[in-house]
DRENNU-386875 format. One record per residue (C-alpha): residue number from 0; residue in three letters; x, y, z. Coordinates in Angstrom, 2 decimals. Example, Ala and Ser with C-alpha at 12.3 -4.5 7.8 and 13.67 -1.06 7.14 Angstrom:
BEGIN
+-----+------+---------+---------+---------+
! seq ! type !      px !      py !      pz !
+-----+------+---------+---------+---------+
!   0 !  ALA !   12.30 !   -4.50 !    7.80 !
!   1 !  SER !   13.67 !   -1.06 !    7.14 !
+-----+------+---------+---------+---------+
//
This chain:
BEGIN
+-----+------+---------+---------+---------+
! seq ! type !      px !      py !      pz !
+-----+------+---------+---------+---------+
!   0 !  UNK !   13.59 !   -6.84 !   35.57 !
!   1 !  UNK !   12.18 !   -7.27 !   32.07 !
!   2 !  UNK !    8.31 !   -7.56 !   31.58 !
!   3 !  UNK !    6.72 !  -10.73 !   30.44 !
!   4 !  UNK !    5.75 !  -10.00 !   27.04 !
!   5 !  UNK !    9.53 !   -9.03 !   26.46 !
!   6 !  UNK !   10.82 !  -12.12 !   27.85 !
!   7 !  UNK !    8.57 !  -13.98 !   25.43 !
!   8 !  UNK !   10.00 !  -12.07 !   22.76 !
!   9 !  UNK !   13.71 !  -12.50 !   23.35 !
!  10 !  UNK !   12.59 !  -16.50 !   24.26 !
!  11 !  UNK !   10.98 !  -16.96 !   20.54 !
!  12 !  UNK !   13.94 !  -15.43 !   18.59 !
!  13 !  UNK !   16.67 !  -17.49 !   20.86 !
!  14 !  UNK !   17.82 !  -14.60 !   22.78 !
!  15 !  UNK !   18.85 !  -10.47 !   23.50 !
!  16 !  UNK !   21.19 !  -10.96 !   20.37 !
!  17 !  UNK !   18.72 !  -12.28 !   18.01 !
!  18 !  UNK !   16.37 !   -9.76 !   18.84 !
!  19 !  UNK !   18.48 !   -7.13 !   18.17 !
!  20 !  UNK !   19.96 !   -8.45 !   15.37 !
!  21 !  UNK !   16.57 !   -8.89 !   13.57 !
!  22 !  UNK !   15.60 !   -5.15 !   14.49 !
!  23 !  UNK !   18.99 !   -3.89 !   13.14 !
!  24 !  UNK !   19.62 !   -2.39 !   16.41 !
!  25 !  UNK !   22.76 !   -3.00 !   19.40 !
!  26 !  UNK !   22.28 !   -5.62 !   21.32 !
!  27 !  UNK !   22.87 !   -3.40 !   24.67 !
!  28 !  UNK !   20.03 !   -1.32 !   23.47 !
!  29 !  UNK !   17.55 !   -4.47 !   23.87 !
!  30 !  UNK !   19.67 !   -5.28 !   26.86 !
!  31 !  UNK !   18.61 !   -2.24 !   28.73 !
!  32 !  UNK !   14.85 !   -2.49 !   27.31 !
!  33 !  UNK !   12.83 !   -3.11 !   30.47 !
!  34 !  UNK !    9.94 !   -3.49 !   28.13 !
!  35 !  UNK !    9.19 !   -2.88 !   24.39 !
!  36 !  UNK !    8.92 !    0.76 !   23.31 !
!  37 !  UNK !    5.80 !    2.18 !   21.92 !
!  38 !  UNK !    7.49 !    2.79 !   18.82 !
!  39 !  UNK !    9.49 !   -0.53 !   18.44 !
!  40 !  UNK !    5.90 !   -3.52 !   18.95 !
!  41 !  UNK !    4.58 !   -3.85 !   15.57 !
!  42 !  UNK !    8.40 !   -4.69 !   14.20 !
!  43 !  UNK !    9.16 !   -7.52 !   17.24 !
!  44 !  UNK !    5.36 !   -8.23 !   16.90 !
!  45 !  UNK !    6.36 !   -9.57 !   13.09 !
!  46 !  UNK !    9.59 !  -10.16 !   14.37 !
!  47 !  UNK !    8.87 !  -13.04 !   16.93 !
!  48 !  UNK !    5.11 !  -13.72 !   16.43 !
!  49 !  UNK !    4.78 !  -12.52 !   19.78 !
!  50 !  UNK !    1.45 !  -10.56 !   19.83 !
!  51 !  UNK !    1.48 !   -6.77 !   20.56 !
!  52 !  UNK !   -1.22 !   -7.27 !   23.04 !
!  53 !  UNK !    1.00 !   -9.26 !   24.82 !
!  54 !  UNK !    4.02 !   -7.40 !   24.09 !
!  55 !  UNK !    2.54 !   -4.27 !   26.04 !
!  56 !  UNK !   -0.55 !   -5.40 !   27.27 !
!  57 !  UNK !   -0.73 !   -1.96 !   28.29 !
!  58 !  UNK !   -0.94 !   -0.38 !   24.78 !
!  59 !  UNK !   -2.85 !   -2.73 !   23.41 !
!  60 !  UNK !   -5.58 !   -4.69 !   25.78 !
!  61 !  UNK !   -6.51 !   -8.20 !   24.20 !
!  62 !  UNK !   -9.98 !   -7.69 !   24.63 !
!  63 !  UNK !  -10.38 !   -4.43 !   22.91 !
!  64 !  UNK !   -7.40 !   -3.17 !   21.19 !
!  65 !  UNK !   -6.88 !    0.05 !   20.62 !
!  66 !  UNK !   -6.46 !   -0.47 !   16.28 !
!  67 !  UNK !   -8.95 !   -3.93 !   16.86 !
!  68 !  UNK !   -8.48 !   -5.13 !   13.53 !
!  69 !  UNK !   -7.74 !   -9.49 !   12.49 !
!  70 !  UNK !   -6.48 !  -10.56 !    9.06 !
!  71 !  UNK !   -8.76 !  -12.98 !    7.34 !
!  72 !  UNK !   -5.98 !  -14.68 !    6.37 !
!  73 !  UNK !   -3.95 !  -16.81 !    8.97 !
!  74 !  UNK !   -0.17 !  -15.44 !    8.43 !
!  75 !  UNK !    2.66 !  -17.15 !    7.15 !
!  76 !  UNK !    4.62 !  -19.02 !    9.80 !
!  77 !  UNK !    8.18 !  -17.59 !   10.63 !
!  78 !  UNK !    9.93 !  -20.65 !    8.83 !
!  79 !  UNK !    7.85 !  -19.61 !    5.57 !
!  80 !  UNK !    8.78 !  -16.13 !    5.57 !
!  81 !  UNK !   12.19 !  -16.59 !    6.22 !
!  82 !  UNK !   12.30 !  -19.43 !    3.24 !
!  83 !  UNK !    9.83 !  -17.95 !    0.71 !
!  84 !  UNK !   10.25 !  -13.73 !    0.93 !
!  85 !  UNK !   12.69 !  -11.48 !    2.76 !
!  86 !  UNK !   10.87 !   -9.31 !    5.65 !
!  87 !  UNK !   10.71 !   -5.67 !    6.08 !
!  88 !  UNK !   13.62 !   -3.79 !    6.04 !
!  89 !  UNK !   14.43 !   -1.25 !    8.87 !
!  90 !  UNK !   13.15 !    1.34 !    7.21 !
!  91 !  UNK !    9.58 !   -0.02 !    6.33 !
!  92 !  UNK !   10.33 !   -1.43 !   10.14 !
!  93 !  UNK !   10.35 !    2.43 !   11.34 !
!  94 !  UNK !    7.55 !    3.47 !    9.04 !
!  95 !  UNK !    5.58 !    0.60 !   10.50 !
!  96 !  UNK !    6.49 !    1.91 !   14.18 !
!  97 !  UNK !    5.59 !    5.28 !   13.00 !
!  98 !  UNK !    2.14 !    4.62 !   11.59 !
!  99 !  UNK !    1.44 !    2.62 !   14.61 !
! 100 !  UNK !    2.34 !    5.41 !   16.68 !
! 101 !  UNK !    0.25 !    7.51 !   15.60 !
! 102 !  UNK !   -2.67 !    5.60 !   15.09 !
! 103 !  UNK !   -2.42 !    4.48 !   18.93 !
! 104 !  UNK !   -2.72 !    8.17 !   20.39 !
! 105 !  UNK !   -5.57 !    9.05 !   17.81 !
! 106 !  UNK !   -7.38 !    6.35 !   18.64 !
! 107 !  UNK !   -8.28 !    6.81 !   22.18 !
! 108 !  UNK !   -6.76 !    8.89 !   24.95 !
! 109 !  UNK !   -3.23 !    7.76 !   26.28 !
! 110 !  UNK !   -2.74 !    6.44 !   29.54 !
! 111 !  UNK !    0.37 !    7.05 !   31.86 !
! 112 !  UNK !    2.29 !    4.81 !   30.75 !
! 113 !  UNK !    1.99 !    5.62 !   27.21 !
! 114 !  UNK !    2.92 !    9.24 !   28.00 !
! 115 !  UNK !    5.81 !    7.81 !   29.73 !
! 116 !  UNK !    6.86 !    5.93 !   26.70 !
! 117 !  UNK !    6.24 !    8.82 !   24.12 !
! 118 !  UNK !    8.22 !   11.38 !   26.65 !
! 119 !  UNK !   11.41 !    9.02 !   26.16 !
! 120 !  UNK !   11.33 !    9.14 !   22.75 !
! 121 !  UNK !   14.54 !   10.55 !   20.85 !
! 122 !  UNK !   14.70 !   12.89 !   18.33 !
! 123 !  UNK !   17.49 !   14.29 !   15.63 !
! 124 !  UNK !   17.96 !   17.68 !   13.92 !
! 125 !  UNK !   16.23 !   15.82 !   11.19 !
! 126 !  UNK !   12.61 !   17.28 !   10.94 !
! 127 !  UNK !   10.58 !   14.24 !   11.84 !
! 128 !  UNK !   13.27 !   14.24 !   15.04 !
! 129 !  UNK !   12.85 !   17.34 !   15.74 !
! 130 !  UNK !    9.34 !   16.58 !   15.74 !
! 131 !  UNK !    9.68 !   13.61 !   17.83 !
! 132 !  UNK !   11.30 !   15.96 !   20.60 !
! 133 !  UNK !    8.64 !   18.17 !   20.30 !
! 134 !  UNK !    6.48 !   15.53 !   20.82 !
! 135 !  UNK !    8.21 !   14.16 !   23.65 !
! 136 !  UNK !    8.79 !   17.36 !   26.23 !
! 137 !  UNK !    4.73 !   17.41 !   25.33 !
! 138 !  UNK !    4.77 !   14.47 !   26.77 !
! 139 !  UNK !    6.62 !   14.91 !   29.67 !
! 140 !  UNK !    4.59 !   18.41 !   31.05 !
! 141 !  UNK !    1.27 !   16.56 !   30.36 !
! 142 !  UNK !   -0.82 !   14.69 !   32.52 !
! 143 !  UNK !   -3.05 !   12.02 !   31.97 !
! 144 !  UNK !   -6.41 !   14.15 !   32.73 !
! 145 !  UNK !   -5.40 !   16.97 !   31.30 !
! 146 !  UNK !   -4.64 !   15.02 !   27.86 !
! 147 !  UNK !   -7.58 !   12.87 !   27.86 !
! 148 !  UNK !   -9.34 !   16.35 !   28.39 !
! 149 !  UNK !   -7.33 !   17.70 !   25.29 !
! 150 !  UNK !   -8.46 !   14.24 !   23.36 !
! 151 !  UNK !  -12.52 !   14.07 !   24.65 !
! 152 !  UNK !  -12.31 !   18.06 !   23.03 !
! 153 !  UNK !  -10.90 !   17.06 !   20.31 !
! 154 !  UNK !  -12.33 !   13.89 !   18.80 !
! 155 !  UNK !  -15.56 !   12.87 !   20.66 !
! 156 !  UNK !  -17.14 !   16.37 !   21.86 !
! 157 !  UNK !  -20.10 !   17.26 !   23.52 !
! 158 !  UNK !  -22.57 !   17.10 !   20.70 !
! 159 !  UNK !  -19.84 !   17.86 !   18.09 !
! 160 !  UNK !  -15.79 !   17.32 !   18.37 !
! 161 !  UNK !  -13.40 !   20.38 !   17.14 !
! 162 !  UNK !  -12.31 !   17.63 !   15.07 !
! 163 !  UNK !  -13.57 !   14.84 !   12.85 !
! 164 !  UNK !  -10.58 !   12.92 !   11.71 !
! 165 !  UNK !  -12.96 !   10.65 !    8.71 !
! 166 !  UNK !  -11.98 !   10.57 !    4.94 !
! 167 !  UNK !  -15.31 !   11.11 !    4.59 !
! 168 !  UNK !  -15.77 !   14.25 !    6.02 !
! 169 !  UNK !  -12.21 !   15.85 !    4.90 !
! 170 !  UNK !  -13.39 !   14.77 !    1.67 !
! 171 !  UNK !  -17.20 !   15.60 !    0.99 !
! 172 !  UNK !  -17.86 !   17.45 !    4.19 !
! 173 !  UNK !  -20.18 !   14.93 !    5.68 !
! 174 !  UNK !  -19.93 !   11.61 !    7.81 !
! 175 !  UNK !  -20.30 !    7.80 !    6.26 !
! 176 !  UNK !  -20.20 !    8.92 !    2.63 !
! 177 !  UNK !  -18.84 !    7.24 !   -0.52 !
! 178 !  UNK !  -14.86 !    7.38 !    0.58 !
! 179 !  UNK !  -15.96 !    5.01 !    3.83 !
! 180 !  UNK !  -17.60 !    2.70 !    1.05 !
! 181 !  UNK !  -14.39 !    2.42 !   -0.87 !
! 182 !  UNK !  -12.51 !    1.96 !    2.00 !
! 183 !  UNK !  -14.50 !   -0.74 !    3.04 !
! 184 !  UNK !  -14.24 !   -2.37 !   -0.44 !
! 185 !  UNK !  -10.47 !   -2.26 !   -0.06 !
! 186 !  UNK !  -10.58 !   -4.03 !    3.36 !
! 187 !  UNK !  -11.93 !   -6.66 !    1.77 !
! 188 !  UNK !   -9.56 !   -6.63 !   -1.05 !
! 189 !  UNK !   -6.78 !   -6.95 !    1.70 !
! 190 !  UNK !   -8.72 !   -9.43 !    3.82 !
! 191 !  UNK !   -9.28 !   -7.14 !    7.03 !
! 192 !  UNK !  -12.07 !   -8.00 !    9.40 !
! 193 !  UNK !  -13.21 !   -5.73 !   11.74 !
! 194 !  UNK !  -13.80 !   -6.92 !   15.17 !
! 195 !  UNK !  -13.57 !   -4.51 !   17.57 !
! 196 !  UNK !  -17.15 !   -3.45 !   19.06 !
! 197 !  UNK !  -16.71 !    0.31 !   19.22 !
! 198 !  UNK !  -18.93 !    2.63 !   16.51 !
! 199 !  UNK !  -15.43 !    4.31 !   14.54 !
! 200 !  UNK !  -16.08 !    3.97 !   11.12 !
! 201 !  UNK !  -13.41 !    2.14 !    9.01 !
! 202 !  UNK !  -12.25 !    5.71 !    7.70 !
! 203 !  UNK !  -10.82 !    6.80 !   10.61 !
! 204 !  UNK !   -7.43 !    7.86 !   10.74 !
! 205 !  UNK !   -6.30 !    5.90 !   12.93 !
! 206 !  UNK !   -7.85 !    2.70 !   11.60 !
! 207 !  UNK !   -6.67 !    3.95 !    8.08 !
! 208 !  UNK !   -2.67 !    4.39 !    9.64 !
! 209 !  UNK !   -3.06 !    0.53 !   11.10 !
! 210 !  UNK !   -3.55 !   -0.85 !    7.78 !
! 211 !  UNK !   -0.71 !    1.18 !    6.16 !
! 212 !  UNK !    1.62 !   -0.22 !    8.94 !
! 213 !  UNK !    0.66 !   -3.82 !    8.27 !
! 214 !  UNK !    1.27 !   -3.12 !    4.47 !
! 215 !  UNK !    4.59 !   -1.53 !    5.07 !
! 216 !  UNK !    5.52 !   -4.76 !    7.03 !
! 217 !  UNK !    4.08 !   -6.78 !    4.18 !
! 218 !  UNK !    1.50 !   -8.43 !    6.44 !
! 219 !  UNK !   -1.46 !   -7.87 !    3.98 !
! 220 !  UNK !   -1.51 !   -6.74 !    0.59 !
! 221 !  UNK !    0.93 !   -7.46 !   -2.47 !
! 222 !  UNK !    3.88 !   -5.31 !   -1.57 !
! 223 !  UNK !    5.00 !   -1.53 !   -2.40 !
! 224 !  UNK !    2.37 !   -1.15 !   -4.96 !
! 225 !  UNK !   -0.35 !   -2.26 !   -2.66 !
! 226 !  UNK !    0.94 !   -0.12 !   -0.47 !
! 227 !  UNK !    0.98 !    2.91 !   -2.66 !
! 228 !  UNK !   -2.41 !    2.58 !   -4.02 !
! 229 !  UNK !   -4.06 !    2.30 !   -0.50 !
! 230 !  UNK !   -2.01 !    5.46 !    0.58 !
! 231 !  UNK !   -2.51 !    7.55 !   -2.62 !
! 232 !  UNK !   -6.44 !    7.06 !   -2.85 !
! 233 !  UNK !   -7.27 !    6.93 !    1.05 !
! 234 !  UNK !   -4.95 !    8.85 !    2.91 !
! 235 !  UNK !   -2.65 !   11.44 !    0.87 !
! 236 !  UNK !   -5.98 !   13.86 !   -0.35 !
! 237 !  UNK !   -6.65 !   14.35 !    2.95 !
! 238 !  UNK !   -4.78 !   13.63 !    5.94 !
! 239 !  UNK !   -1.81 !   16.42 !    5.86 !
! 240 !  UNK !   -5.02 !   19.00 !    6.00 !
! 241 !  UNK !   -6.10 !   16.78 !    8.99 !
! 242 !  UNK !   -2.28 !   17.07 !   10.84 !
! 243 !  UNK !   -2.48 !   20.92 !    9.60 !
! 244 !  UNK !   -5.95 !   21.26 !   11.54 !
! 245 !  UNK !   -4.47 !   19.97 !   14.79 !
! 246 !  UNK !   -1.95 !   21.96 !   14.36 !
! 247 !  UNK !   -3.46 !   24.96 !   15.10 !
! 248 !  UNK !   -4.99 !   23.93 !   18.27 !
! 249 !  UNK !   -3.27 !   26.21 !   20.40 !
! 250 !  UNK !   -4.86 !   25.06 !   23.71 !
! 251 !  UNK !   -4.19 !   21.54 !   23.00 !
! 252 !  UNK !   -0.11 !   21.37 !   23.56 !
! 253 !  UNK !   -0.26 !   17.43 !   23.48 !
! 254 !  UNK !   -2.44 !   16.88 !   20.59 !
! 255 !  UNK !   -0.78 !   19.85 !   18.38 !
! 256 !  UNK !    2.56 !   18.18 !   18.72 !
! 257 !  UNK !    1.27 !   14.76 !   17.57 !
! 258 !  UNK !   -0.18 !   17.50 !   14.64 !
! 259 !  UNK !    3.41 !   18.39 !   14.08 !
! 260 !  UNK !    4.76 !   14.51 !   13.59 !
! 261 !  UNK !    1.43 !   13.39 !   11.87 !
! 262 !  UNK !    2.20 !   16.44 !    9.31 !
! 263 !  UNK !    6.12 !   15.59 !    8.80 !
! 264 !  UNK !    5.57 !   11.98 !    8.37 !
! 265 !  UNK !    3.00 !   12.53 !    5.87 !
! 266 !  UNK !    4.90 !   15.33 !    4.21 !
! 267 !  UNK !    8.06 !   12.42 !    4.01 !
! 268 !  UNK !    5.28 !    9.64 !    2.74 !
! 269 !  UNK !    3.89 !   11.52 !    0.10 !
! 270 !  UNK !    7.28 !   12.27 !   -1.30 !
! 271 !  UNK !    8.45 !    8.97 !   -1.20 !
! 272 !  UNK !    5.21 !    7.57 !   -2.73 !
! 273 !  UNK !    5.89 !    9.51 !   -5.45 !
! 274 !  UNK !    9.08 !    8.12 !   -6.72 !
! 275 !  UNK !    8.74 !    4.61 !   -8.55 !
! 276 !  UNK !    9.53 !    1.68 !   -6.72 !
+-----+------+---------+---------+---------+
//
């Protein structure tokens, strides 16, 4: 039996076919969905309208979202996008899926469910698929204690985390210093509000990896070159040192292989980034 938020979805597009159709995937691959992967909300999100938090309520609570971010600006209406601009292709589609991701398990500690989702992920012999695997079979031997164990280590800490994963600090070696200020400037540029209530600084990687999958589905911003210039002066002089940190944390099995896709992905962005448009 198919979950709400998925029934809404297929209902808003006019049915399994649609659906599929618009994510350039089978239609018997939606048919067997139960719910909507991790890896495949933001694209029906844009897709349908249907809102990730109610899409997988469990991913991403109303009340406090995991990425808690609102654009400014109230988005185009489905009949306006599909008469004014084209959407997202598939690819931008996956990048989006990827980004979000990512940003979802470094934002907060995964629950069972999301380590259910992430251990059914598929992989390739590509190296981001061979990555994904990786990242999956972590999934599968983990628990949800012992990875929000590997996470509190990791990112909060008791007095100080084994990692801070902040422009800022990557970049001058301290907390809230002039990178945070331009990012801040550029989220008001693109129109982003916070309006979450937790204390993460708009630097954070996570936050940082929610914006560039909202610009790769042309949400916000003015297209590939907004999209460049946000990842090229936030993001690429920093983060693959970030992924290469985790890594190396040998204890952490869950958190190194989200090092391993977080350092592939980047390795493919910055490539791509620096080809013209």
């Amino acid at each position: 039996m198919r979950e709400w938020g998925l029934e809404e979805a297929i209902k808003a597009v006019g049915g399994v076919g649609a659906l599929a159709k618009g994510l350039g995937i089978s239609q018997p691959s939606v048919s067997n969905w139960r719910k909507v992967p991790p890896e495949r909300v933001i694209a029906v999100e844009h897709l349908t309208g249907v809102g990730r938090h109610i899409l997988r309520p469990d991913l991403y609570p109303e009340a406090r979202s995991s990425i808690a971010m609102a654009m400014e600006s109230a988005r185009e209406d489905k009949a306006q996008r599909e008469a004014g601009k084209a959407g997202p292709d598939e690819m931008d589609r996956l990048r989006a899926a990827e980004y979000g991701l990512l940003a979802l398990l470094l934002f907060k500690a995964p629950t069972a469910s999301v380590l259910d989702e992430v251990a059914s992920l598929k992989g390739d012999a590509s190296p981001l698929g061979m990555a994904h695997v990786e990242l999956a079979a972590a999934a599968e031997a983990a628990t949800e204690e012992a990875v929000g164990r590997e996470f509190f280590d990791l990112f909060i800490g008791v007095g100080r985390s084994e990692l801070l994963p902040y422009a800022s600090y990557y970049l001058t070696g301290f907390l809230h210093e002039r990178p945070l200020a331009d990012i801040r400037a550029d989220f008001v540029k693109l129109g982003i509000v916070r309006e979450d209530d937790t204390r993460v600084s708009e630097d954070h990687v996570a936050l940082l990896f929610d914006v560039m999958a909202n610009l790769a589905l042309g949400e916000i911003g003015d297209g590939y070159d907004s999209e460049k210039l946000f990842f090229e002066t936030h993001l690429k002089p920093w983060v693959r040192r970030f992924f290469a940190d985790l890594e190396t944390m040998e204890t952490r099995p869950f958190y190194r292989a989200v090092g391993r896709v977080g350092s592939v992905f980047m390795d493919i962005e910055c490539e791509a980034f620096s080809f013209a448009a």
